[in-house]
Biopython code that builds the backbone (N, CA, C, O; Angstrom):
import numpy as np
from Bio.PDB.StructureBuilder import StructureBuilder

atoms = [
    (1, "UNK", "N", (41.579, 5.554, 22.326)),
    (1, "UNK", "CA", (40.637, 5.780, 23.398)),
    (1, "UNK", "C", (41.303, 6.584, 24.512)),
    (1, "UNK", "O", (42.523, 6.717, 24.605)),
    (2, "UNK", "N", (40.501, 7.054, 25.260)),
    (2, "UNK", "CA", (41.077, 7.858, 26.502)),
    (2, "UNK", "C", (41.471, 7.624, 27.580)),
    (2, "UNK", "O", (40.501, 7.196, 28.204)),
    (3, "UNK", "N", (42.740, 7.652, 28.504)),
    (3, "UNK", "CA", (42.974, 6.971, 29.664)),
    (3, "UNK", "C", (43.079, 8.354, 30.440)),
    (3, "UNK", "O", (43.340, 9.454, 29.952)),
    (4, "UNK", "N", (42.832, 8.058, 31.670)),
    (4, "UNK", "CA", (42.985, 8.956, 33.121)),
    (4, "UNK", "C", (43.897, 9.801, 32.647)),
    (4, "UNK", "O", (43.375, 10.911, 32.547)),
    (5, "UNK", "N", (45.053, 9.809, 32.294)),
    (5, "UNK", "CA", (45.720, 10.873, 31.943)),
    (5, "UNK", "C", (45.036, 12.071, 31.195)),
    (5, "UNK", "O", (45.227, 13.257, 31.463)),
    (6, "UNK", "N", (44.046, 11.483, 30.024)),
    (6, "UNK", "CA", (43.547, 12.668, 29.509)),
    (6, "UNK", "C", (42.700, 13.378, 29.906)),
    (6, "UNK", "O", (42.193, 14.156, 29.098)),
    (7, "UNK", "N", (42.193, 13.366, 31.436)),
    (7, "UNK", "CA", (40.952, 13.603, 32.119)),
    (7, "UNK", "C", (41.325, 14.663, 32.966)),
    (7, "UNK", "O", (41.897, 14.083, 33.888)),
    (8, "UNK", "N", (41.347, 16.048, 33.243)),
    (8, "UNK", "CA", (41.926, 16.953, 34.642)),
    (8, "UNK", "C", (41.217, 16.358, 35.738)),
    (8, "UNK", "O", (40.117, 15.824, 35.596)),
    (9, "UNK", "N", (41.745, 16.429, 36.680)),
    (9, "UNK", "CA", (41.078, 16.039, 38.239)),
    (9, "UNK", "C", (40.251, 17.577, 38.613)),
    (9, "UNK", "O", (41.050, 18.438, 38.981)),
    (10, "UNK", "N", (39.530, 17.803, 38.593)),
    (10, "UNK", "CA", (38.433, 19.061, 38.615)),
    (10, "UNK", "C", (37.583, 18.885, 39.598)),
    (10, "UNK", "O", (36.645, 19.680, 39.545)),
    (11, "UNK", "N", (37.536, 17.797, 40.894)),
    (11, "UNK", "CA", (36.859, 17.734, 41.889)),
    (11, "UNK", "C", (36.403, 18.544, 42.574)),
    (11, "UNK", "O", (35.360, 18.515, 43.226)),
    (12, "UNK", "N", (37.504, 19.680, 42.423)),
    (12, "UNK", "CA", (37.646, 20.895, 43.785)),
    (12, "UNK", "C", (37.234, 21.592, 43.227)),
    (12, "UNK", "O", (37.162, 22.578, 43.961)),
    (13, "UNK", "N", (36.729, 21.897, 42.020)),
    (13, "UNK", "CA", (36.059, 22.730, 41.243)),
    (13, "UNK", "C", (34.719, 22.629, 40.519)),
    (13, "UNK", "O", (34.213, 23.450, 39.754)),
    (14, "UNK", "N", (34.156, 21.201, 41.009)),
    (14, "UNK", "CA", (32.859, 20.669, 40.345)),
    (14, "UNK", "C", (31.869, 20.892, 41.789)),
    (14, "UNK", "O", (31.031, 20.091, 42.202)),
    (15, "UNK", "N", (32.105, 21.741, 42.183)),
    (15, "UNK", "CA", (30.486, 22.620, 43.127)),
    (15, "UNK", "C", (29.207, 22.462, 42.971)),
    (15, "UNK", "O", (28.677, 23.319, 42.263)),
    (16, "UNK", "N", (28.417, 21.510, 43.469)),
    (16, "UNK", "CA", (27.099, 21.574, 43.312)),
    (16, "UNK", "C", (27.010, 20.843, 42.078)),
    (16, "UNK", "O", (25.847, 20.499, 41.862)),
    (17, "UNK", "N", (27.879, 20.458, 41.132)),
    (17, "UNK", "CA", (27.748, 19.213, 40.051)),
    (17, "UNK", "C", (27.876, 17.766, 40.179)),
    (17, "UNK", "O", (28.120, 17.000, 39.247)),
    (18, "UNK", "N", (27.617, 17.309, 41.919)),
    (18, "UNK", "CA", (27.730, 16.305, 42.090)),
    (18, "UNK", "C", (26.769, 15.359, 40.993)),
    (18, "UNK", "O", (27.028, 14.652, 40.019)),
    (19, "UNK", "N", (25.368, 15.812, 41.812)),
    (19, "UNK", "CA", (24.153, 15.296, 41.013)),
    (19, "UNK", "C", (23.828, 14.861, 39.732)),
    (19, "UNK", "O", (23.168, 13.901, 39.335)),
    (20, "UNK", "N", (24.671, 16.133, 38.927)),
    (20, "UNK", "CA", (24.791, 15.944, 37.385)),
    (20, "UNK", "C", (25.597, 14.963, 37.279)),
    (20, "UNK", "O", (25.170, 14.155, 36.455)),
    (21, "UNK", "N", (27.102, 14.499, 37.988)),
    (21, "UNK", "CA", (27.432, 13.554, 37.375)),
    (21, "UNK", "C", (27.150, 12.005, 37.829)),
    (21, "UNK", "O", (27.205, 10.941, 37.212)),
    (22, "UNK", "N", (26.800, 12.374, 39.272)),
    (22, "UNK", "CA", (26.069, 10.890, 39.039)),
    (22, "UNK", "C", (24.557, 10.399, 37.756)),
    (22, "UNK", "O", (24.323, 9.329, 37.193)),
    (23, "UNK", "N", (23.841, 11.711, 37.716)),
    (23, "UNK", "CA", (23.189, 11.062, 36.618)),
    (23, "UNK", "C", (24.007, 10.506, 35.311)),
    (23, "UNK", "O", (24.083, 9.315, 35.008)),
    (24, "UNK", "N", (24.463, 11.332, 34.765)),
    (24, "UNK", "CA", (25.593, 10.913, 33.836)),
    (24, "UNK", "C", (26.313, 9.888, 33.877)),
    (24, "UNK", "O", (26.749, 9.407, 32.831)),
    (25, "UNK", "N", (26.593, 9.330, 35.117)),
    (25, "UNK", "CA", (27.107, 7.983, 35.440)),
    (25, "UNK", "C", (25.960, 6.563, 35.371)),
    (25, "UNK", "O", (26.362, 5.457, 35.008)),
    (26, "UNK", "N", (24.787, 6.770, 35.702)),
    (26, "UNK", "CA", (23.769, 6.270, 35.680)),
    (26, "UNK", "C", (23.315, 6.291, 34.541)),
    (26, "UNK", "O", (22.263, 5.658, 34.624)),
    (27, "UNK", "N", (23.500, 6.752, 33.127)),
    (27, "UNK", "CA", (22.680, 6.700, 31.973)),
    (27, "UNK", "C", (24.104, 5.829, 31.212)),
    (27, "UNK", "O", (24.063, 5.212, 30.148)),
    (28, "UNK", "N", (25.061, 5.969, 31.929)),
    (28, "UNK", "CA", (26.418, 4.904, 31.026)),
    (28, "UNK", "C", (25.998, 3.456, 30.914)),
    (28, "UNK", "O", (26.154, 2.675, 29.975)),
    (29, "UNK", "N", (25.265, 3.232, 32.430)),
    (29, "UNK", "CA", (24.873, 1.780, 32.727)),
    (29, "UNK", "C", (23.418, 1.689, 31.449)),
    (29, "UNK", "O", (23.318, 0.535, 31.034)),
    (30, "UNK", "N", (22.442, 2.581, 30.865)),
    (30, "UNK", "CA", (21.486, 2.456, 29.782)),
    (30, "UNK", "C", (22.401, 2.786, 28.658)),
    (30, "UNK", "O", (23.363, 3.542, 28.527)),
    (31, "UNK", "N", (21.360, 1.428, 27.412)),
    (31, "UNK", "CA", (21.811, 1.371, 26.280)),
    (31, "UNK", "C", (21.111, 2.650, 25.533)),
    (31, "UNK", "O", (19.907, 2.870, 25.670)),
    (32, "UNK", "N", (21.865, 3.380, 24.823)),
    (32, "UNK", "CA", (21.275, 4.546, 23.885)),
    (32, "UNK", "C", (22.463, 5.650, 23.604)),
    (32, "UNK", "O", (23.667, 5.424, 23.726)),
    (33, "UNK", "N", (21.883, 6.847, 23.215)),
    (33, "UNK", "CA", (22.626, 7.861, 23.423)),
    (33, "UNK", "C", (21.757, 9.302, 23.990)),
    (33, "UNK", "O", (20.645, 9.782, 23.768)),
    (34, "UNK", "N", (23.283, 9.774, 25.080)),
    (34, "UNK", "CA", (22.535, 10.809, 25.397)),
    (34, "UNK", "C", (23.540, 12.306, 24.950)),
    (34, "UNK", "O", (24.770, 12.325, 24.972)),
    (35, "UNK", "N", (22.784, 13.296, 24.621)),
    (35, "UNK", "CA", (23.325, 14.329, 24.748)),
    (35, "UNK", "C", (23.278, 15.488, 26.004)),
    (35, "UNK", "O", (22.589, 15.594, 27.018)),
    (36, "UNK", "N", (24.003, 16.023, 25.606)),
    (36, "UNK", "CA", (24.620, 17.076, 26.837)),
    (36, "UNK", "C", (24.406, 18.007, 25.983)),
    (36, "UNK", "O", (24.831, 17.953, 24.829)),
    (37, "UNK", "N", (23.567, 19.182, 26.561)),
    (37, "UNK", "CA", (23.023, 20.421, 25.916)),
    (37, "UNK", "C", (23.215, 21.326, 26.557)),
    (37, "UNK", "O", (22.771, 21.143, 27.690)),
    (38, "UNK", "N", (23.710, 22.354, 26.415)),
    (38, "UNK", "CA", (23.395, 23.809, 27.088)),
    (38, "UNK", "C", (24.175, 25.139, 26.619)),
    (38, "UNK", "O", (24.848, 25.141, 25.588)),
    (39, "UNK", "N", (24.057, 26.109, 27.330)),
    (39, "UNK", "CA", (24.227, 27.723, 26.680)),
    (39, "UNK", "C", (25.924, 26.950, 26.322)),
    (39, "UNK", "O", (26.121, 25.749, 26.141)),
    (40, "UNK", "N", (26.701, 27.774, 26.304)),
    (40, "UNK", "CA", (28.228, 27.968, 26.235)),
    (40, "UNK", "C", (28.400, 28.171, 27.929)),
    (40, "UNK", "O", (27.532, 28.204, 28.802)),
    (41, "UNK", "N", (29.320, 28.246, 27.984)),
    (41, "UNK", "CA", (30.133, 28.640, 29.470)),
    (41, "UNK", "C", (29.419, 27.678, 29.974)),
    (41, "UNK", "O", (30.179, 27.527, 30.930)),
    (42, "UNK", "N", (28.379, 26.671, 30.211)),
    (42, "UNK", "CA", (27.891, 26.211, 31.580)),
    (42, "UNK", "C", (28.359, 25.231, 32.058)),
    (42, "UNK", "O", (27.776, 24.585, 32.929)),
    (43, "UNK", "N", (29.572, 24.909, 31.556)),
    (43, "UNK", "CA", (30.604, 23.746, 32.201)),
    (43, "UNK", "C", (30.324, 22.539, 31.550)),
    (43, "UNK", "O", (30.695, 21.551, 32.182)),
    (44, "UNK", "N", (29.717, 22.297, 30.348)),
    (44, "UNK", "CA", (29.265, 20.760, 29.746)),
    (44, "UNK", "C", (30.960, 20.150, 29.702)),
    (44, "UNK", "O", (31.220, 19.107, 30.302)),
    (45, "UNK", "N", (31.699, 20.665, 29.185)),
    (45, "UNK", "CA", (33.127, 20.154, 29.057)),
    (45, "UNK", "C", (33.418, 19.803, 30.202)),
    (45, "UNK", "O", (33.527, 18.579, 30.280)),
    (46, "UNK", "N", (33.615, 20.398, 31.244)),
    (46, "UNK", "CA", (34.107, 19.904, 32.473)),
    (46, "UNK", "C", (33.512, 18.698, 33.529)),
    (46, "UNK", "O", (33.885, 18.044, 34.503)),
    (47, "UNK", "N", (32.038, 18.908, 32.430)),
    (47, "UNK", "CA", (31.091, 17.757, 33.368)),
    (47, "UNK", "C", (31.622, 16.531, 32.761)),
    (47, "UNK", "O", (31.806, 15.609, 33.556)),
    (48, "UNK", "N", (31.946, 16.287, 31.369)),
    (48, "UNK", "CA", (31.630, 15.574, 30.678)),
    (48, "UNK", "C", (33.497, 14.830, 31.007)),
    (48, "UNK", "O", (33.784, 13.651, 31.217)),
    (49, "UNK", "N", (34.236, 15.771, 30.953)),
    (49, "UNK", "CA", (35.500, 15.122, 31.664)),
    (49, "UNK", "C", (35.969, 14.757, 33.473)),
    (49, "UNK", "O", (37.074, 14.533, 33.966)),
    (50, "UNK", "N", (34.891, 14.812, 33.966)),
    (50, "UNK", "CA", (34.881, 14.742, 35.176)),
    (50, "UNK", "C", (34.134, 13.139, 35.060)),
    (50, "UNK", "O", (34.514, 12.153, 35.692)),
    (51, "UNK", "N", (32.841, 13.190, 33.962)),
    (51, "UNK", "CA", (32.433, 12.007, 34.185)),
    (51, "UNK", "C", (33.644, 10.551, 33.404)),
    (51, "UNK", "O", (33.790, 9.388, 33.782)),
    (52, "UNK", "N", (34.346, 11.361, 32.159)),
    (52, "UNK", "CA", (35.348, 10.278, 31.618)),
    (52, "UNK", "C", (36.485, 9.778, 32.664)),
    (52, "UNK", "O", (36.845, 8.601, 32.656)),
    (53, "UNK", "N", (37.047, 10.749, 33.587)),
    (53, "UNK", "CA", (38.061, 10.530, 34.831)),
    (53, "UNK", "C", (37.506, 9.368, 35.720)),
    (53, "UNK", "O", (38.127, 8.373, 36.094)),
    (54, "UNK", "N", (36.142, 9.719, 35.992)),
    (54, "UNK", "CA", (35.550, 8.818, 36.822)),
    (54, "UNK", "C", (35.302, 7.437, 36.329)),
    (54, "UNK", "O", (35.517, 6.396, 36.950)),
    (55, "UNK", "N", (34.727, 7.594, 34.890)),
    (55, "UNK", "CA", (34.726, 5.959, 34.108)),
    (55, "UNK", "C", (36.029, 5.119, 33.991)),
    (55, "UNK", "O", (36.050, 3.890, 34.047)),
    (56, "UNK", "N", (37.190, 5.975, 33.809)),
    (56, "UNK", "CA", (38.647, 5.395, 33.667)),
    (56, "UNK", "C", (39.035, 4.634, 34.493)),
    (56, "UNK", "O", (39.664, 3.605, 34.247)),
    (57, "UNK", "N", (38.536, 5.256, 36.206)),
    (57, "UNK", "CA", (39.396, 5.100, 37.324)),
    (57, "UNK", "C", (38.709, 3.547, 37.185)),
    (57, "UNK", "O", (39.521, 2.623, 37.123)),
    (58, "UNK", "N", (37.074, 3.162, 37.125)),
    (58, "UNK", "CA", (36.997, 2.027, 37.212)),
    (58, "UNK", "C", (36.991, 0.980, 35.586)),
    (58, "UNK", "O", (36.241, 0.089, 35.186)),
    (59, "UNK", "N", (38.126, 1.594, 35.045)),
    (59, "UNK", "CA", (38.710, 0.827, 33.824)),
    (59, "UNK", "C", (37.273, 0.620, 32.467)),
    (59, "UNK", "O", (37.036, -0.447, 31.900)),
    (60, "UNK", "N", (36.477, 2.003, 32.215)),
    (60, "UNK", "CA", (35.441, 1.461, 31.244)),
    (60, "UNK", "C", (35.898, 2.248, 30.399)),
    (60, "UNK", "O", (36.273, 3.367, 30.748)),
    (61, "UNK", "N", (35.974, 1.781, 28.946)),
    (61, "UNK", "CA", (36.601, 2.455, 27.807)),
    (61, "UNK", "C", (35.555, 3.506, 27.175)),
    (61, "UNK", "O", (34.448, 3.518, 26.635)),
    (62, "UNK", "N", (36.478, 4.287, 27.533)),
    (62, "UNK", "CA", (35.730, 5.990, 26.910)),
    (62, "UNK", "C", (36.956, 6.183, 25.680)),
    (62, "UNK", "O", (38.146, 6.026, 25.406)),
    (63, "UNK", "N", (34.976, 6.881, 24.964)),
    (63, "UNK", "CA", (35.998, 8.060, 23.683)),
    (63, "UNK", "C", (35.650, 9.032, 24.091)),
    (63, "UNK", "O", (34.845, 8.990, 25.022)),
    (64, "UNK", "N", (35.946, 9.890, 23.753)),
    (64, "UNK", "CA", (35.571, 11.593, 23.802)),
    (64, "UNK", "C", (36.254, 11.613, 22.686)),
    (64, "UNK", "O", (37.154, 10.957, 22.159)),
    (65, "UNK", "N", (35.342, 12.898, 22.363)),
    (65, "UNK", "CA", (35.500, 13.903, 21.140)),
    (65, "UNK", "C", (34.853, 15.172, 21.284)),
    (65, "UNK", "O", (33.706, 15.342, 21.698)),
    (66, "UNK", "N", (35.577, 15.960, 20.954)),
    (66, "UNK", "CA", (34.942, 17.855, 21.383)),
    (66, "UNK", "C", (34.653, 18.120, 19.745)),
    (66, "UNK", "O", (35.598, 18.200, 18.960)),
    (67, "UNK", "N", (33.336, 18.241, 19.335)),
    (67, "UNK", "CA", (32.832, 19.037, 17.905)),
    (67, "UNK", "C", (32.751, 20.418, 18.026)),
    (67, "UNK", "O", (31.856, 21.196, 18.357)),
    (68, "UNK", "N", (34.349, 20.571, 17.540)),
    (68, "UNK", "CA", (33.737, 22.515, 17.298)),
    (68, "UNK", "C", (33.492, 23.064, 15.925)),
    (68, "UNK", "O", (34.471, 23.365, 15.243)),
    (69, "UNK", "N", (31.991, 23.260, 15.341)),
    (69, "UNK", "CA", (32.255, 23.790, 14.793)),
    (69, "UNK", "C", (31.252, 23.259, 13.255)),
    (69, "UNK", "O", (30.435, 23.920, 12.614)),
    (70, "UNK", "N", (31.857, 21.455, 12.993)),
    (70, "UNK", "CA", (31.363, 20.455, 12.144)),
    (70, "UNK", "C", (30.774, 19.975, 12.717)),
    (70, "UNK", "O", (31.075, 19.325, 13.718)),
    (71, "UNK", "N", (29.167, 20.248, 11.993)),
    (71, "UNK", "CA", (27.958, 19.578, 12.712)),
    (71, "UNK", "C", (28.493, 17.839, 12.444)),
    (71, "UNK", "O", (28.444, 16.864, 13.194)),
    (72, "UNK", "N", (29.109, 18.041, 10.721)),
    (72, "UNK", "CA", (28.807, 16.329, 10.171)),
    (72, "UNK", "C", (29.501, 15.556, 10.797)),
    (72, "UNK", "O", (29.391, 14.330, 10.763)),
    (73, "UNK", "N", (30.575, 16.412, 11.666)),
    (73, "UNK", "CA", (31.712, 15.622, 12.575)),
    (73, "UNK", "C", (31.123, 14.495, 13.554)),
    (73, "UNK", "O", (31.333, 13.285, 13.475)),
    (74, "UNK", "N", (30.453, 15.075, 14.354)),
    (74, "UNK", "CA", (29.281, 14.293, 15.541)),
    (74, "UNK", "C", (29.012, 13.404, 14.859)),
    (74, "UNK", "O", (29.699, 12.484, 15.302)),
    (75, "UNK", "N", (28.380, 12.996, 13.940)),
    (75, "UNK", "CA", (28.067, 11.989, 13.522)),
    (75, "UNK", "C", (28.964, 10.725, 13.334)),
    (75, "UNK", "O", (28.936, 9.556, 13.722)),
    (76, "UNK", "N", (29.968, 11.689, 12.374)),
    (76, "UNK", "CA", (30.429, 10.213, 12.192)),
    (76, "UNK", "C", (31.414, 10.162, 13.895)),
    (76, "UNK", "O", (31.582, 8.954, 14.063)),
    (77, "UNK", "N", (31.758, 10.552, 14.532)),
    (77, "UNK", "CA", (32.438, 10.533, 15.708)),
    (77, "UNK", "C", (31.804, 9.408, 16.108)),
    (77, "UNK", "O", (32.411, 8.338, 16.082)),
    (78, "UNK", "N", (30.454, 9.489, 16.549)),
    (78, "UNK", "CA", (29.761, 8.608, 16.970)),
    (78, "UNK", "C", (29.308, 7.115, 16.142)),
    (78, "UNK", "O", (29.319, 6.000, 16.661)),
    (79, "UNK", "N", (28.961, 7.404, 14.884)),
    (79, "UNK", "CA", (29.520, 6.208, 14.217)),
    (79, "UNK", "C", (30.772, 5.366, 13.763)),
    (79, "UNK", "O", (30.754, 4.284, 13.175)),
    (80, "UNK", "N", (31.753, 6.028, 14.127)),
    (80, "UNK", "CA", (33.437, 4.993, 14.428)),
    (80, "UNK", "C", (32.967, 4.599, 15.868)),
    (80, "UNK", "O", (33.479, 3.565, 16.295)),
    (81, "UNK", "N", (32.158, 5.185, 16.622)),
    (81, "UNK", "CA", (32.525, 4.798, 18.099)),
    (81, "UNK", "C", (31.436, 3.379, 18.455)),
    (81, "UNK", "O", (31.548, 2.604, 19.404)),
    (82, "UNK", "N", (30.720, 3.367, 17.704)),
    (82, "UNK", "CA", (29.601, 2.525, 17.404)),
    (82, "UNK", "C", (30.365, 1.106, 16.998)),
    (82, "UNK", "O", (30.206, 0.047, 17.604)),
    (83, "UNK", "N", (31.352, 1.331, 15.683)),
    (83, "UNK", "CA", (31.465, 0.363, 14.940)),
    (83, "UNK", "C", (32.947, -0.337, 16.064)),
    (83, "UNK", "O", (33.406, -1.480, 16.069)),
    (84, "UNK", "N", (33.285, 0.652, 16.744)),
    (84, "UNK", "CA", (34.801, -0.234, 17.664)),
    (84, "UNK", "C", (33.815, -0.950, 18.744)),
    (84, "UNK", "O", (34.013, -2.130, 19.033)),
    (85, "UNK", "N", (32.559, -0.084, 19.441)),
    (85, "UNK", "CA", (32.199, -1.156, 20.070)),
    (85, "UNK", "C", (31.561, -2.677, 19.949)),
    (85, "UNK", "O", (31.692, -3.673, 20.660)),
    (86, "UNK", "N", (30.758, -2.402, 18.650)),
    (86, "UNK", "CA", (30.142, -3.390, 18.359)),
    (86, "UNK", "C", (31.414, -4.735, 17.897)),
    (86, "UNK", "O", (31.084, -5.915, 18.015)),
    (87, "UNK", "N", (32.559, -4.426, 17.483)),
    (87, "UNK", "CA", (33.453, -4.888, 17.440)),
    (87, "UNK", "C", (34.690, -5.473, 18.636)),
    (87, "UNK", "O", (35.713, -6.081, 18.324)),
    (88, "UNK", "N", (34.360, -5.182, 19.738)),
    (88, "UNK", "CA", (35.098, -6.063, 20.700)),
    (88, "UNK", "C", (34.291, -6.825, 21.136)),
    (88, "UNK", "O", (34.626, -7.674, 21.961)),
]
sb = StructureBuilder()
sb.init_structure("model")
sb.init_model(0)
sb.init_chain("A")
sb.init_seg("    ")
for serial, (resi, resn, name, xyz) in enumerate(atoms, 1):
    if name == "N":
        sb.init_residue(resn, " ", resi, " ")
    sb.init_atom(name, np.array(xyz, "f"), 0.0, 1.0, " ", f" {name:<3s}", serial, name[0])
structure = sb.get_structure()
């Protein structure tokens, strides 16, 4: 799993993405899954590690995984991540 270390501190560089990540922080607290969609370049990576930095600091266990490439990857990514939680 991922600790603060694996997260850049990107504060000074997340401009006007406040909003986005508090929603993103707010859908952690709902049960489901959400995706993060958009062109290339529009910063989903940086949102998405800005929001794992922020989950760390208050100790909630994140995975991340970056799919480049293998659609079938996502899947099962998300089904190991399924089966560790349902398991603690």
């Amino acid at each position: 799993m991922a600790t603060r270390q694996d997260f850049p501190d990107r504060r000074a560089y997340m401009f006007g993405r406040g909003p986005d990540v508090d929603y993103i922080l707010s859908r952690v607290k709902s049960k489901g899954l959400s995706a993060i969609v958009a062109r290339p370049k529009m910063g989903k990576t940086w949102l998405l590690e800005e929001v794992g930095r922020r989950l760390t600091e208050i100790e909630y266990l994140v995975g991340y995984h970056e799919c480049l490439g293998e659609p079938d990857q996502m899947l099962r990514v998300v089904s190991d991540l399924f089966s560790l939680v349902t398991s603690l």
